[in-house]
N, C-alpha and C positions, 0 to 999 in steps of 0.2 A: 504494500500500500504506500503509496505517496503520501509525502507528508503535505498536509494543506497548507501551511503558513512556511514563508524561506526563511533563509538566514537572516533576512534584512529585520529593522527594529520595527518593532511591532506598535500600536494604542494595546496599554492595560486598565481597563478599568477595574478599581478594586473600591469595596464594600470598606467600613469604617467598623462599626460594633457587629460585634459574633467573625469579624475576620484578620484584623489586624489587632484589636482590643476585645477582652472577652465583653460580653452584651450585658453591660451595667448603665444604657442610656438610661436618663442623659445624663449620669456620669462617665468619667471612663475609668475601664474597666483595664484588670492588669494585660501588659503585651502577648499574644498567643504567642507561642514556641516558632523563634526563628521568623516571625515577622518581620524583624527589622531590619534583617541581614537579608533575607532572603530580598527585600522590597530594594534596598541598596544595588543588591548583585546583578538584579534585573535593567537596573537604571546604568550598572555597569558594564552592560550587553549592549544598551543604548536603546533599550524600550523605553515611552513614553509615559508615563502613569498619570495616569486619572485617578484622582478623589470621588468616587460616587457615592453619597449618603443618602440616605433620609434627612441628617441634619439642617440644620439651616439657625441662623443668627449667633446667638454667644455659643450655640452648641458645636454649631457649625467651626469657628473660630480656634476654640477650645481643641478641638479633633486636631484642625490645620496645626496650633500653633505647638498642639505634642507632637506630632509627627515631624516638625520642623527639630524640635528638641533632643528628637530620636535621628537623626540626620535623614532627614526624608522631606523633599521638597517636590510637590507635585506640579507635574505640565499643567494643568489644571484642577480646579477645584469644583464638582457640578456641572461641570460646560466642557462642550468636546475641545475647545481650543481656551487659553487663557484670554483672549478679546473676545470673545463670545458675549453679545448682549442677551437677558433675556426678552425673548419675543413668546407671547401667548398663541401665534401663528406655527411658530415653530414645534414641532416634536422633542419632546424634552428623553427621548432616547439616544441613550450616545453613543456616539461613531466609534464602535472601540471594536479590536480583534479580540480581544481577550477580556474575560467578566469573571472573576475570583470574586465570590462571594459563598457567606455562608446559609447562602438560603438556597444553593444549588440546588437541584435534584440530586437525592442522595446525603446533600452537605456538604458541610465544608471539608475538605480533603485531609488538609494539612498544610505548612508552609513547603516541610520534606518533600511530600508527595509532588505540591505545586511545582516546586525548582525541578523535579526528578523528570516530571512530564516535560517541561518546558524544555529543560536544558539536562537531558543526559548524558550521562558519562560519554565521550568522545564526540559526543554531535552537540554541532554550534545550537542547531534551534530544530527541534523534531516536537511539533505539534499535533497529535494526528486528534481528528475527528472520529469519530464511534460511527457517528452516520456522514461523510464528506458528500453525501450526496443532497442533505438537510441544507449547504448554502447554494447549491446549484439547479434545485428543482423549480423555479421558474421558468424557464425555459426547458423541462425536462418531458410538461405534456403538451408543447405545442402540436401541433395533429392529432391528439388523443382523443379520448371519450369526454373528456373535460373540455376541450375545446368544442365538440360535438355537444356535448349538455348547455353550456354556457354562453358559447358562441364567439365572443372574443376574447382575447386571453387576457 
């Protein structure tokens, strides 16, 4: 199987409580195991990381400004790029390749587990998909029964 994503630096977006801090919102909660190294190493690969929370205002701040304390500075905070304004028009889902969160299906992995999938032993960056066909099925029933039920695609 091919791996879906290259070598080249990826968007990460990662969760805040239950995945970098246990889920003591809106306090925060102690560091989960190898979050911070592992969040570093990534950034030392030259992956982008996003802030994705639920938070927002002092809580939000609060999150940023541990993470900053723990040597963790994110491409952005909330928003797929740091200029990003908010627009109510816009789709507030972000543009990311990668979402670590502990609300996965299944849960949260691990940080071990994360770095092991991401970056295993001898290979720069091997991301494989379970289903690789899940980002490419748009175009996968053009002529189908689907287009027949539906009509255009």
């Amino acid at each position: 199987m091919q791996p879906f994503l290259s070598a080249e630096s990826k968007v990460i977006a990662v969760d805040f409580d239950g995945t970098i801090v246990e889920h003591k919102f809106p306090a925060i909660g102690k560091e989960m195991l190898f979050a911070f190294s592992t969040l570093k190493a990534l950034q030392q690969k030259g992956h982008k990381l996003i802030l994705w929370t639920f938070r927002a205002g002092s809580t939000l701040n609060d999150a940023v400004e541990f993470c900053k304390k723990n040597g963790i500075e994110f491409y952005a905070v909330n928003k797929n790029y740091p200029e990003e304004v908010y627009d109510e028009n816009i789709s507030r889902k972000i543009n990311a390749d990668i979402f670590i969160d502990d609300r996965n299906v299944g849960g949260f992995l691990g940080w071990s587990e994360i770095w092991q999938t991401l970056h295993p032993e001898g290979e720069d960056f091997l991301h494989q998909l379970r289903n690789s066909e899940a980002h490419h099925n748009y175009n996968k029933y053009e002529g189908s029964i689907f287009k027949k039920l539906f009509g255009k695609k």
